[in-house]
FIBAKOL-47706 format. One record per atom (N, C-alpha, C, O, CB): x, y, z; residue in three letters; atom name. Coordinates in nm, 4 decimals. Atoms other than C-alpha are relative to their C-alpha. Glycine has a CB too. Layout:
N
{X X	Y Y	Z Z	residuo ala	atomo CA}
...
***
This chain:
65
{X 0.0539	Y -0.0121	Z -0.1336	residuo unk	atomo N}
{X 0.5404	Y -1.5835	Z -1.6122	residuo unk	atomo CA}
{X -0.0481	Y -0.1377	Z 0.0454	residuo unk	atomo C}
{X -0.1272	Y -0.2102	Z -0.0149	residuo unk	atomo O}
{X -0.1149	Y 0.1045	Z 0.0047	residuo unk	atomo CB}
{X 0.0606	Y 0.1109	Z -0.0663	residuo unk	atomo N}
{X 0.4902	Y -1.8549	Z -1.3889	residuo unk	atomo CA}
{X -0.0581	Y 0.0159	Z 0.1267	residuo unk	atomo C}
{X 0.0149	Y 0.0326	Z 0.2244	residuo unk	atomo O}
{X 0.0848	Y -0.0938	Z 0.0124	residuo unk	atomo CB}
{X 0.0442	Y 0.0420	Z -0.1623	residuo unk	atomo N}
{X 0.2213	Y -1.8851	Z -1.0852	residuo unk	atomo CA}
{X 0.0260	Y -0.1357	Z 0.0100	residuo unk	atomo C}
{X 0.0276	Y -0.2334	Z -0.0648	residuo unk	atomo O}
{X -0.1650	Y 0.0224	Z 0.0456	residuo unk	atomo CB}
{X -0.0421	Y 0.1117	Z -0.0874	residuo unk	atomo N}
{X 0.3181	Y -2.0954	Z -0.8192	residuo unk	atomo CA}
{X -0.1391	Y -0.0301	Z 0.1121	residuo unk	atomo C}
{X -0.1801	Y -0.1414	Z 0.1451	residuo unk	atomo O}
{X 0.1566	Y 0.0512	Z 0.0868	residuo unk	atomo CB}
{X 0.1248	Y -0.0014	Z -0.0725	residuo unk	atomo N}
{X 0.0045	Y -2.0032	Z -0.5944	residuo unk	atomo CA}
{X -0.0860	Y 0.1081	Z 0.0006	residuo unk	atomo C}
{X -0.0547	Y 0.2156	Z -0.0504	residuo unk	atomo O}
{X 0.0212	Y -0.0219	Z 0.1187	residuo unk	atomo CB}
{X 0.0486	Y -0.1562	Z -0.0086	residuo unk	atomo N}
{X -0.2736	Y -1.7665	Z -0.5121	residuo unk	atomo CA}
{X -0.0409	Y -0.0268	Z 0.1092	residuo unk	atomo C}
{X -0.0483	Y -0.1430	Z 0.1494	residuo unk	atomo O}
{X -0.1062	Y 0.0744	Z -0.0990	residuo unk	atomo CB}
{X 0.0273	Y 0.0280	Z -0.1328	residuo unk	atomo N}
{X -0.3862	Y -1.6897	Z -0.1815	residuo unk	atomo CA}
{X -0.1388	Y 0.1321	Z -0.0125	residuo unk	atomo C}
{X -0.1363	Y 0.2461	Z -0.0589	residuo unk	atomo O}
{X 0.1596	Y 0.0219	Z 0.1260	residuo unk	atomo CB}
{X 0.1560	Y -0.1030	Z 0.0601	residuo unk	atomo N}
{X -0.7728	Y -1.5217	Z -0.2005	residuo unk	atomo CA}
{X 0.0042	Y 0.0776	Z 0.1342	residuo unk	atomo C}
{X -0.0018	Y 0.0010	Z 0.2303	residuo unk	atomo O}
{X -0.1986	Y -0.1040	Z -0.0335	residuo unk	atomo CB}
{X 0.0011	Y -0.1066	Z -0.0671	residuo unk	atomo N}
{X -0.7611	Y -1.2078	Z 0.0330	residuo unk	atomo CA}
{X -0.1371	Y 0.0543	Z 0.0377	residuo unk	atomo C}
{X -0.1881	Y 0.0515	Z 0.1497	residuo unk	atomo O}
{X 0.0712	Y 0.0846	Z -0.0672	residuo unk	atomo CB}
{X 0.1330	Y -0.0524	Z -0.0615	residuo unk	atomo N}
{X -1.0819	Y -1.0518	Z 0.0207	residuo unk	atomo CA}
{X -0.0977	Y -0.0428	Z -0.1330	residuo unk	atomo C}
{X -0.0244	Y -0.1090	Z -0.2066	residuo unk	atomo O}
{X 0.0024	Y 0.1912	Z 0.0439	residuo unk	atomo CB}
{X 0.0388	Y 0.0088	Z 0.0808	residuo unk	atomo N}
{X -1.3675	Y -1.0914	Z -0.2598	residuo unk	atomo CA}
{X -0.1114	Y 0.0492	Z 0.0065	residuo unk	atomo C}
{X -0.1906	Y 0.0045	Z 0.0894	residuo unk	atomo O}
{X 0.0154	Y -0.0854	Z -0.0325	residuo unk	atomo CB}
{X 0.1581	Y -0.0679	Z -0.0439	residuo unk	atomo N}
{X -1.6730	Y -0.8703	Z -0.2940	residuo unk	atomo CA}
{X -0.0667	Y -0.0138	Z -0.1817	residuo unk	atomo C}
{X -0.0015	Y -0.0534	Z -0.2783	residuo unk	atomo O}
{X 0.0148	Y 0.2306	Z 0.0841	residuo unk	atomo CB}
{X 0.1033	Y -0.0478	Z 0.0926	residuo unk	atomo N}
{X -1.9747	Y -0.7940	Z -0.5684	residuo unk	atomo CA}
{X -0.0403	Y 0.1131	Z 0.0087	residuo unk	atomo C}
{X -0.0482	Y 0.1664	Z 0.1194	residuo unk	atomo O}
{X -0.1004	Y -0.0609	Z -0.0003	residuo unk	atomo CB}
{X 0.0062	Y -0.1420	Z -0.0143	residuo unk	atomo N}
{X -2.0503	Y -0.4855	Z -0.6391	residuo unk	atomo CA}
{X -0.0927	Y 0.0004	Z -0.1235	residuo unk	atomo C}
{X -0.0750	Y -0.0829	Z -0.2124	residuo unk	atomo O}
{X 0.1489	Y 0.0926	Z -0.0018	residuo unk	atomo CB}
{X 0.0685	Y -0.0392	Z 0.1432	residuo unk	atomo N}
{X -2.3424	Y -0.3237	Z -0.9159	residuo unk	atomo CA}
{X 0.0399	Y 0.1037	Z -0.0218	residuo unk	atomo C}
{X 0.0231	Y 0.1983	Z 0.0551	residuo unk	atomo O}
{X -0.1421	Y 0.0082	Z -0.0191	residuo unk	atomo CB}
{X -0.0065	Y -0.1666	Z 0.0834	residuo unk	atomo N}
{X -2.2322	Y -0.0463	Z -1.1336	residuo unk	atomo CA}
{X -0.0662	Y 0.0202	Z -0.0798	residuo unk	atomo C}
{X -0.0258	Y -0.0449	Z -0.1761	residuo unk	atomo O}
{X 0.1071	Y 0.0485	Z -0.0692	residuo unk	atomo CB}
{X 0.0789	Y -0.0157	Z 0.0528	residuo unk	atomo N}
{X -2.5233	Y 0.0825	Z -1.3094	residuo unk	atomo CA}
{X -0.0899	Y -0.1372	Z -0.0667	residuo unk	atomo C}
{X -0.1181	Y -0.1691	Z -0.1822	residuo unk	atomo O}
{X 0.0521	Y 0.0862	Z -0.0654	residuo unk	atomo CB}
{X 0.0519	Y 0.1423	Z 0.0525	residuo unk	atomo N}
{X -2.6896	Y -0.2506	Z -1.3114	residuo unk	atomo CA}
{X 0.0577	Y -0.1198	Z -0.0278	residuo unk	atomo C}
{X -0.0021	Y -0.2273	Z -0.0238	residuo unk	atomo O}
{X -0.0470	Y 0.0100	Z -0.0990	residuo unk	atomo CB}
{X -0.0772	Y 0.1435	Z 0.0352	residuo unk	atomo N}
{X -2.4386	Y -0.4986	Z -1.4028	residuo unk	atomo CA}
{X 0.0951	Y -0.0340	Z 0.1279	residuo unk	atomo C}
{X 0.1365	Y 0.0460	Z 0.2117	residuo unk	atomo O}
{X 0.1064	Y 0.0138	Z -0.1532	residuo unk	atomo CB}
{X -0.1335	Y 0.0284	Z -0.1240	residuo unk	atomo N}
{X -2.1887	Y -0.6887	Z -1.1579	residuo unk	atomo CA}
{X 0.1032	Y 0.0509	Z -0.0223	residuo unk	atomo C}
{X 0.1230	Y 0.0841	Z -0.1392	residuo unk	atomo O}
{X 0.0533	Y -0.1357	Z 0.0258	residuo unk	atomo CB}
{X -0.1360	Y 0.0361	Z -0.0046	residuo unk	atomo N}
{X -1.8369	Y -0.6456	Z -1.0678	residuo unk	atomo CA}
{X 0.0709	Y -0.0348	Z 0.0977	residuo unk	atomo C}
{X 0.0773	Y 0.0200	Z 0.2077	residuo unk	atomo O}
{X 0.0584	Y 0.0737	Z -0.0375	residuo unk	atomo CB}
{X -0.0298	Y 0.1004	Z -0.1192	residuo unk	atomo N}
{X -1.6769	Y -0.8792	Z -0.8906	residuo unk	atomo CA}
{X 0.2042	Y 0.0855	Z 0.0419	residuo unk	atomo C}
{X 0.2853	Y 0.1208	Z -0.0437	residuo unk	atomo O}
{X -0.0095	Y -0.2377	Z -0.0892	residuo unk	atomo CB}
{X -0.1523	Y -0.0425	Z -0.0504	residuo unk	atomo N}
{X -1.3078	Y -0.7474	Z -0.6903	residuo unk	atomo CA}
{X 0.0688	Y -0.0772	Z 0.0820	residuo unk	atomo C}
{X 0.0416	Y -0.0543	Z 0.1999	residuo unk	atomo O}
{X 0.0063	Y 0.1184	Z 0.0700	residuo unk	atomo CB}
{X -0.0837	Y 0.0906	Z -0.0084	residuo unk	atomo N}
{X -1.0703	Y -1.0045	Z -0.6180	residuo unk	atomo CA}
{X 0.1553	Y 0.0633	Z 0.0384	residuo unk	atomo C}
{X 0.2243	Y 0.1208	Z -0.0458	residuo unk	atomo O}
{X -0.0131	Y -0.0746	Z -0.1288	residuo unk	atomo CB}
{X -0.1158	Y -0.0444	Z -0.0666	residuo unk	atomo N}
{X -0.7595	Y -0.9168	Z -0.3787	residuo unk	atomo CA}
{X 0.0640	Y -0.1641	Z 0.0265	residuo unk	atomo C}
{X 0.0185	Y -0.2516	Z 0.1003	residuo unk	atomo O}
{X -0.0394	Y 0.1070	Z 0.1508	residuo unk	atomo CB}
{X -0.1061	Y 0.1050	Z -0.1157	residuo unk	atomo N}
{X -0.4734	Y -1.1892	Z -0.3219	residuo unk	atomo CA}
{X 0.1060	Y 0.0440	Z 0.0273	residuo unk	atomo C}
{X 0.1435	Y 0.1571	Z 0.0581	residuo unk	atomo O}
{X 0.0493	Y -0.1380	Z -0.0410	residuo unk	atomo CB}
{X -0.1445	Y -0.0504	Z -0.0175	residuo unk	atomo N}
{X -0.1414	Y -1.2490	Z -0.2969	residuo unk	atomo CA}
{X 0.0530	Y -0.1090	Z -0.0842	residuo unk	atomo C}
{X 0.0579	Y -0.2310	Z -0.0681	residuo unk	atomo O}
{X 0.0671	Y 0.0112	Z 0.1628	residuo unk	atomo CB}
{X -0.0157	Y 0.1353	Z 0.1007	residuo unk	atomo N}
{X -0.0395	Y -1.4245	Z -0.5639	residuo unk	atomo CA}
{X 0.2020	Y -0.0368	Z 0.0006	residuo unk	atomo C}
{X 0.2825	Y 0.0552	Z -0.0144	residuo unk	atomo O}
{X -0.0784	Y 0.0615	Z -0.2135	residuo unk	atomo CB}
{X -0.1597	Y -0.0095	Z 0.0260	residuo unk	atomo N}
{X 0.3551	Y -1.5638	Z -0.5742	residuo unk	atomo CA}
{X 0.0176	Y -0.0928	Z -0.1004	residuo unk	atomo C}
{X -0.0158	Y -0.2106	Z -0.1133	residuo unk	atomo O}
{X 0.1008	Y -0.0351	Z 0.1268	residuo unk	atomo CB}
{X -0.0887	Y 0.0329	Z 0.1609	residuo unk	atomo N}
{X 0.5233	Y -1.6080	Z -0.9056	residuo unk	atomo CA}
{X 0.0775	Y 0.0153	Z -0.0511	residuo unk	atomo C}
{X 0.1036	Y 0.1225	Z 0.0033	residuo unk	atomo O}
{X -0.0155	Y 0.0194	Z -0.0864	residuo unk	atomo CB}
{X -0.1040	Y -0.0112	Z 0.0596	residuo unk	atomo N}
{X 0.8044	Y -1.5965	Z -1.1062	residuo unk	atomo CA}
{X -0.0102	Y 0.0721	Z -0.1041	residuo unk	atomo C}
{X -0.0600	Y 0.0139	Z -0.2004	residuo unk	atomo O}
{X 0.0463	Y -0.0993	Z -0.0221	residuo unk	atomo CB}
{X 0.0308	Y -0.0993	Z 0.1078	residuo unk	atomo N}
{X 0.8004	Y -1.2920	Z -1.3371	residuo unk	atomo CA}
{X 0.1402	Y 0.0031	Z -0.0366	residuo unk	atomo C}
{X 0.2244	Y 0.0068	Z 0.0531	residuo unk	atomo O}
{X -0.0741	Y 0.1493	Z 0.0402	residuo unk	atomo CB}
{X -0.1209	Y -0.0520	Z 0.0721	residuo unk	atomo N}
{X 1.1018	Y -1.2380	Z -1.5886	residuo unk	atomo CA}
{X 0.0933	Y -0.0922	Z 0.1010	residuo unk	atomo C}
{X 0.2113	Y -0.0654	Z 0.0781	residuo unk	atomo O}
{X 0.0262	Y 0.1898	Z -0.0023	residuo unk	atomo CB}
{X -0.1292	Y 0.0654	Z -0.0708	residuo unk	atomo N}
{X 1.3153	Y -1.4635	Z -1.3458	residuo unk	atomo CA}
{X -0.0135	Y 0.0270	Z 0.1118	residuo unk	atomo C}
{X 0.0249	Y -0.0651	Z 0.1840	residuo unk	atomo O}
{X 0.1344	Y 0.0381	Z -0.0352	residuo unk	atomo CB}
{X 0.0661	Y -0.0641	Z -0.1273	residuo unk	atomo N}
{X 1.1846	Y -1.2569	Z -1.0345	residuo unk	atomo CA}
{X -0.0639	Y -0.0813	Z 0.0850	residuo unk	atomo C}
{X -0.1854	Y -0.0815	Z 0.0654	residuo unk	atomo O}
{X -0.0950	Y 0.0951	Z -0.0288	residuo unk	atomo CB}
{X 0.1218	Y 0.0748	Z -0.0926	residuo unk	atomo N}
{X 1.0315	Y -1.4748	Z -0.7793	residuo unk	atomo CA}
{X -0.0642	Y 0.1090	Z 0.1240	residuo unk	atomo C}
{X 0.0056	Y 0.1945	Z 0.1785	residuo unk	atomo O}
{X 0.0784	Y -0.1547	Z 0.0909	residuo unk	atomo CB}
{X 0.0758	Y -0.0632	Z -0.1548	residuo unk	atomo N}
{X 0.7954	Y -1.3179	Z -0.4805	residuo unk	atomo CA}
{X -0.1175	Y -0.0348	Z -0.0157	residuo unk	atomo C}
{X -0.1645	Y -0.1215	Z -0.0893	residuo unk	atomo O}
{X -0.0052	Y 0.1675	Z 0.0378	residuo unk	atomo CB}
{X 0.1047	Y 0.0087	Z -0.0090	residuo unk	atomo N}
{X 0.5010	Y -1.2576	Z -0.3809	residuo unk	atomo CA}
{X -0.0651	Y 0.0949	Z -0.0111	residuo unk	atomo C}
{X -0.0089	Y 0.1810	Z 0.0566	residuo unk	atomo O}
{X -0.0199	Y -0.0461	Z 0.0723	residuo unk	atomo CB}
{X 0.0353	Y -0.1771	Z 0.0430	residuo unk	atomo N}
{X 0.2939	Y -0.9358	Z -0.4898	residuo unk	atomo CA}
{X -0.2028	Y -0.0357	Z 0.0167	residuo unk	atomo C}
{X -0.2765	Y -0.1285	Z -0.0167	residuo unk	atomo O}
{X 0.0812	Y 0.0656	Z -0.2503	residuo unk	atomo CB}
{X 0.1306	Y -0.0054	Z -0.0186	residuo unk	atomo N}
{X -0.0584	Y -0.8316	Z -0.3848	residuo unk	atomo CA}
{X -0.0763	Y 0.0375	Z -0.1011	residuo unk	atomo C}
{X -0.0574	Y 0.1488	Z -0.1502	residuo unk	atomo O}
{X -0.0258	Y 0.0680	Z 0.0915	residuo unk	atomo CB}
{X 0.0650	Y -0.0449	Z 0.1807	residuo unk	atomo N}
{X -0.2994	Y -0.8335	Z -0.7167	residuo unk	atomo CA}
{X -0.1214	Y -0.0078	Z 0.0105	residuo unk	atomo C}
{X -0.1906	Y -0.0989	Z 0.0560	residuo unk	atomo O}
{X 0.0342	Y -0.1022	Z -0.1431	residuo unk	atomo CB}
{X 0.1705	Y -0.0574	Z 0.0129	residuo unk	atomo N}
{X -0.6199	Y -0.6818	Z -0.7640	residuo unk	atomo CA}
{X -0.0867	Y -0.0585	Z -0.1270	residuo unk	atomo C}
{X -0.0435	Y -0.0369	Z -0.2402	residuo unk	atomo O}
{X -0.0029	Y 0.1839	Z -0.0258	residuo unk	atomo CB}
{X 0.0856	Y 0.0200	Z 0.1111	residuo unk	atomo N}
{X -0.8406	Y -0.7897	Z -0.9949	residuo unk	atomo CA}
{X -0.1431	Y 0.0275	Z -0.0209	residuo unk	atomo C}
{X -0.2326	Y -0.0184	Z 0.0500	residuo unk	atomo O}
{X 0.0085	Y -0.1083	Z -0.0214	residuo unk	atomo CB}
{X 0.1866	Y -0.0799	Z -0.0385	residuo unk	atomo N}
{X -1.1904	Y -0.5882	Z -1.1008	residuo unk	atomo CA}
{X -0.0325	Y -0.1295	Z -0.1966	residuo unk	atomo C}
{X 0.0268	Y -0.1685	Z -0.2972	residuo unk	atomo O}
{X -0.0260	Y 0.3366	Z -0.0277	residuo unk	atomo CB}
{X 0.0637	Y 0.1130	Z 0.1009	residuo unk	atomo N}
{X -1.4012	Y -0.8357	Z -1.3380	residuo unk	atomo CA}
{X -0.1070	Y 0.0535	Z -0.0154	residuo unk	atomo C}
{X -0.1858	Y 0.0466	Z 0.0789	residuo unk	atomo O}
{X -0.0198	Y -0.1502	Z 0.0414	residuo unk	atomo CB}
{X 0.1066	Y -0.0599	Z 0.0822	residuo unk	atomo N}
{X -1.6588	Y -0.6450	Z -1.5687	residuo unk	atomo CA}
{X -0.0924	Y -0.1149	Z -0.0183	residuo unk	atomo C}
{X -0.0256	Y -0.2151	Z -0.0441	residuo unk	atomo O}
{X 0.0508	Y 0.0633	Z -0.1405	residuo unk	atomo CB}
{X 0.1234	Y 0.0721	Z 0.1103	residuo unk	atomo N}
{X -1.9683	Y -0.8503	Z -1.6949	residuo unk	atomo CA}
{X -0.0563	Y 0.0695	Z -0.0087	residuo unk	atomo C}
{X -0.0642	Y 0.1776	Z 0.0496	residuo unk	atomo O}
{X -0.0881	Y -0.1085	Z 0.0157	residuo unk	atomo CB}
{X 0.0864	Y -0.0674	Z 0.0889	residuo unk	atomo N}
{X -2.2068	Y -0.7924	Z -1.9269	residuo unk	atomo CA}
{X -0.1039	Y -0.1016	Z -0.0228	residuo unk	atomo C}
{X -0.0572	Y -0.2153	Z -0.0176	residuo unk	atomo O}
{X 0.0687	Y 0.0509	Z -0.1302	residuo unk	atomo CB}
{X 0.0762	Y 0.0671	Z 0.0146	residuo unk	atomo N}
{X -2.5346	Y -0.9548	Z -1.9921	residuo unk	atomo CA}
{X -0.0148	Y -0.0594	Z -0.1444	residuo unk	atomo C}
{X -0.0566	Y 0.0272	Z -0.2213	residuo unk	atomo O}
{X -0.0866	Y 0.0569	Z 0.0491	residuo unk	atomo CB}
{X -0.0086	Y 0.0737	Z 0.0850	residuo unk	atomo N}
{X -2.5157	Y -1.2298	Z -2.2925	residuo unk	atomo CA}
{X -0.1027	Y -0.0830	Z -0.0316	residuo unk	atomo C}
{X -0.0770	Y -0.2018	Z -0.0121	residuo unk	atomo O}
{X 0.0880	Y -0.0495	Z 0.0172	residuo unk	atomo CB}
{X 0.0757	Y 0.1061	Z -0.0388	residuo unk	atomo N}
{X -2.8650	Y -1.3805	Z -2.3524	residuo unk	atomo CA}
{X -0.0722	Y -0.0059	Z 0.1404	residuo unk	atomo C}
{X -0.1270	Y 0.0818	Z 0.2072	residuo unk	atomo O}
{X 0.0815	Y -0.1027	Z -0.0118	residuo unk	atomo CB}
{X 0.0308	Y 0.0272	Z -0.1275	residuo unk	atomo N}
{X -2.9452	Y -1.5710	Z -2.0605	residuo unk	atomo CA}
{X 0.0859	Y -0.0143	Z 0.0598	residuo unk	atomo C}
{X 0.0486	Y -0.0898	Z 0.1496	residuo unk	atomo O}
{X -0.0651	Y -0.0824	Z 0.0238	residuo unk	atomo CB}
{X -0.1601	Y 0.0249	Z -0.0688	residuo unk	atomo N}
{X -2.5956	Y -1.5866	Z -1.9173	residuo unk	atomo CA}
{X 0.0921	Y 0.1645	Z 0.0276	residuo unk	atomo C}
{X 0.1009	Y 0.2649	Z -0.0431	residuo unk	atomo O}
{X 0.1110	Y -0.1142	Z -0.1426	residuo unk	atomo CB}
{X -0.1014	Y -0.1602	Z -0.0162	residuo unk	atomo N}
{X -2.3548	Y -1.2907	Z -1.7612	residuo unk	atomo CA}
{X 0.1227	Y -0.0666	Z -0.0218	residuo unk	atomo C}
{X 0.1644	Y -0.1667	Z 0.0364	residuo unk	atomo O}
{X 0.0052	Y 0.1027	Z 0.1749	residuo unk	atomo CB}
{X -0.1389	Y 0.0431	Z 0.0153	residuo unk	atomo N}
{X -2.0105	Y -1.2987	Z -1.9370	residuo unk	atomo CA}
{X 0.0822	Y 0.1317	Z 0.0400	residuo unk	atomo C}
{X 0.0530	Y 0.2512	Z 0.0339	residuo unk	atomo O}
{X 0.0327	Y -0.0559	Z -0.1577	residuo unk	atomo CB}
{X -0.0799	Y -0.0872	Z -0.0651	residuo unk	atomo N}
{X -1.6919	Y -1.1736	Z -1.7723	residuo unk	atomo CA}
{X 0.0463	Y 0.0868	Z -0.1581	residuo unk	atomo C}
{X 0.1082	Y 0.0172	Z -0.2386	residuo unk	atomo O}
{X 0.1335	Y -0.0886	Z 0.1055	residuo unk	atomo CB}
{X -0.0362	Y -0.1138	Z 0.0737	residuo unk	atomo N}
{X -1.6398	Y -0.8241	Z -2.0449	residuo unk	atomo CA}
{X 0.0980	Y 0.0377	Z -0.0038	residuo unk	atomo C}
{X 0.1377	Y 0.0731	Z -0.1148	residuo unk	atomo O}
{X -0.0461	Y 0.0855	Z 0.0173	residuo unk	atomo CB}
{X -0.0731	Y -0.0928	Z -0.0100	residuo unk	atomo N}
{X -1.3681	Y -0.6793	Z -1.9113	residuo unk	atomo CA}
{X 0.1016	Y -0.0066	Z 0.1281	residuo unk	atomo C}
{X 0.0911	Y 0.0974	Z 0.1931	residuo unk	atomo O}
{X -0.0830	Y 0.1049	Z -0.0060	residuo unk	atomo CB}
{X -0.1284	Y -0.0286	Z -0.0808	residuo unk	atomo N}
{X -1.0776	Y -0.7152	Z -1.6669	residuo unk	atomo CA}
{X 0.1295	Y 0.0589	Z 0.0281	residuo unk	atomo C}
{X 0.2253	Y 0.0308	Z -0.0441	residuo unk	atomo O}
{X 0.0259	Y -0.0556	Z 0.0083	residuo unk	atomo CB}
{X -0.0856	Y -0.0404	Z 0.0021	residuo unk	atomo N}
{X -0.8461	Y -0.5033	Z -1.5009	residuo unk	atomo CA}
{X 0.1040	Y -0.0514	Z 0.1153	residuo unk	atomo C}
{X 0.0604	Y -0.0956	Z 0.2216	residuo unk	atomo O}
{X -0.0340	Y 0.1096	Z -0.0133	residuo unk	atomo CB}
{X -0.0966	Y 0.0727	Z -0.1483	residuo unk	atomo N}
{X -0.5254	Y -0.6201	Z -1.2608	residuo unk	atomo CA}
{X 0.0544	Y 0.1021	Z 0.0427	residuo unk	atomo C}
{X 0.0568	Y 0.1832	Z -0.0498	residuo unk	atomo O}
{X 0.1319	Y -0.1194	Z -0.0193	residuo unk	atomo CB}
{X -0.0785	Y -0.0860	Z -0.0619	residuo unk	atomo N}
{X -0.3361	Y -0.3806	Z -1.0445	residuo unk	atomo CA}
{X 0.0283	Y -0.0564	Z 0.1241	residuo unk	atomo C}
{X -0.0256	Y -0.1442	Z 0.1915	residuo unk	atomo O}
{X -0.0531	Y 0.1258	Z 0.0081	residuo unk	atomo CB}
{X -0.0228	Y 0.0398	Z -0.1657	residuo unk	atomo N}
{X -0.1664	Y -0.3897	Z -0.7379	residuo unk	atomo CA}
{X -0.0885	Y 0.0667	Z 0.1446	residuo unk	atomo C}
{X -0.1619	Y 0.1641	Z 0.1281	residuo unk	atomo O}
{X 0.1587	Y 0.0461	Z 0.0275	residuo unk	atomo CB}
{X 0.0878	Y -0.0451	Z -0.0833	residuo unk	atomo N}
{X -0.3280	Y -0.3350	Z -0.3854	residuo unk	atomo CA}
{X 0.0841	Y 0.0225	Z 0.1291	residuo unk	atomo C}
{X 0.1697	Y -0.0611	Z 0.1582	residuo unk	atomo O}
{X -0.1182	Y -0.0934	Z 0.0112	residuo unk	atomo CB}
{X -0.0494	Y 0.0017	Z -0.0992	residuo unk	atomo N}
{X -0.2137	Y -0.2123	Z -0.0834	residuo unk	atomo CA}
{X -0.0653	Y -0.0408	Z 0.1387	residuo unk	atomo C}
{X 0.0019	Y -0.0379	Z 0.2418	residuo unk	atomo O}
{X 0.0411	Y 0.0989	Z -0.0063	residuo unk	atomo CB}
***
């Protein structure tokens, strides 16, 4: 897989039972398997509290319409 670019769509914060999660919409275009385009990709970003620092836990990608 190769990105070529990303293009940032929307980006919010959100608390689920106390902790963040951040949701990340672009449009990212890349070259998958030989495939070039451009495809809209979601991304939800878990943290968790580490200390004195919040580390990203857990990420999921999907597409978005």
């Amino acid at each position: 897989m190769t990105y070529h670019a990303i293009d940032e769509v929307d980006v919010s914060v959100d608390l689920e039972d106390g902790t963040p999660v951040v949701t990340a919409r672009t449009r990212t275009e890349a070259t998958i398997w030989g495939g070039h385009g451009i495809w809209p990709l979601q991304l939800r970003i878990h943290f968790a509290r580490v200390g004195d620092s919040w580390l990203a836990s857990n990420t999921v990608a999907s597409t978005w319409r």
